[in-house]
C-alpha positions, 0 to 999 in steps of 0.5 A, spaced: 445 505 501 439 501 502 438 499 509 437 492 508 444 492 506 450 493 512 455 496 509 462 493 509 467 493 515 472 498 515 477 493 517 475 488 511 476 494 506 482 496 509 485 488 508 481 489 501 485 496 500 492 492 501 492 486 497 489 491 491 496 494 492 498 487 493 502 488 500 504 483 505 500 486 512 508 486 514 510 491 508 503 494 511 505 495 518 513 498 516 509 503 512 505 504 518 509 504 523 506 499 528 507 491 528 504 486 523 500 483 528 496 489 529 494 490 521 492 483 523 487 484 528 485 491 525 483 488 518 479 482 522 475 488 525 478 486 533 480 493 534 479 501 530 485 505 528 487 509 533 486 517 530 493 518 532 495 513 527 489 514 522 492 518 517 499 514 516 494 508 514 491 512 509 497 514 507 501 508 506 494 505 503 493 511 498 487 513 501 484 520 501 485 525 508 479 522 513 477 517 509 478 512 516 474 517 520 469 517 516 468 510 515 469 508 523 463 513 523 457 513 518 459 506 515 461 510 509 467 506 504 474 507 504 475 512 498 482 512 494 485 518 493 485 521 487 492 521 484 494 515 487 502 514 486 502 508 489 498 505 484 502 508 479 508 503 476 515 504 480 518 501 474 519 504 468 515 499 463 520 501 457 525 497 460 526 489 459 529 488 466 524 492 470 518 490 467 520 483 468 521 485 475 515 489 476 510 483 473 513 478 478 508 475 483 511 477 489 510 483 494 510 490 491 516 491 497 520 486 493 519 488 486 521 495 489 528 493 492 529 489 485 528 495 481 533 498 485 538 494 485 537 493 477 538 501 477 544 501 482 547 496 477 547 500 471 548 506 474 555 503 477 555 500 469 555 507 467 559 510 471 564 505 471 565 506 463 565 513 464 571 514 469 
């Protein structure tokens, strides 16, 4: 990085990261623990991560191990992990019904729990059949 250019605030790339995995900062805070008004101030740079929790948000946000820390440190951006199955469809995308939940525009959450339902139904369908 050249040093006529600032490197992005990690709470900025942390708001960036969320709306990548297209989560609510309410989803984001139950898989992290903490309340929604926390991710709020965390992402608008008021505050840093405690390291205590550093690792749950990488966690929750697909990132690599550390990756937080060092950001808070050198400036260095956030960095995804690898294999990331968070990125990976939940839906299997050969179903009619789970692909079209998994394309709606709605938070990932709530794509999640209708692919569930959709599961349980034809689970209950089947078993429901077969007795």
């Amino acid at each position: 990085m050249s040093q006529s250019q600032s490197p992005v605030p990690v709470g900025e790339q942390l708001a960036h990261r969320r709306e990548e995995l297209d989560l609510t900062q309410e989803a984001l805070a139950r898989r992290v623990g903490i309340s929604a008004p926390t991710v709020s101030v965390t992402e608008r740079g008021h505050t840093q991560i405690r390291v205590s929790k550093r690792a749950n948000w990488e966690q929750a946000l697909g990132l690599k191990a550390g990756t937080i820390s060092r950001a808070y440190r050198d400036g260095t951006p956030i960095e995804v992990a690898d294999d990331n199955p968070q990125e990976r469809p939940y839906a299997d995308l050969s179903d009619r019904l789970e692909r079209t939940a998994w394309e709606m525009p709605i938070d990932i959450e709530q794509r999640r729990l209708i692919i569930d339902m959709l599961r349980e139904a034809k689970s209950q369908g089947r078993q429901g059949r077969g007795a």
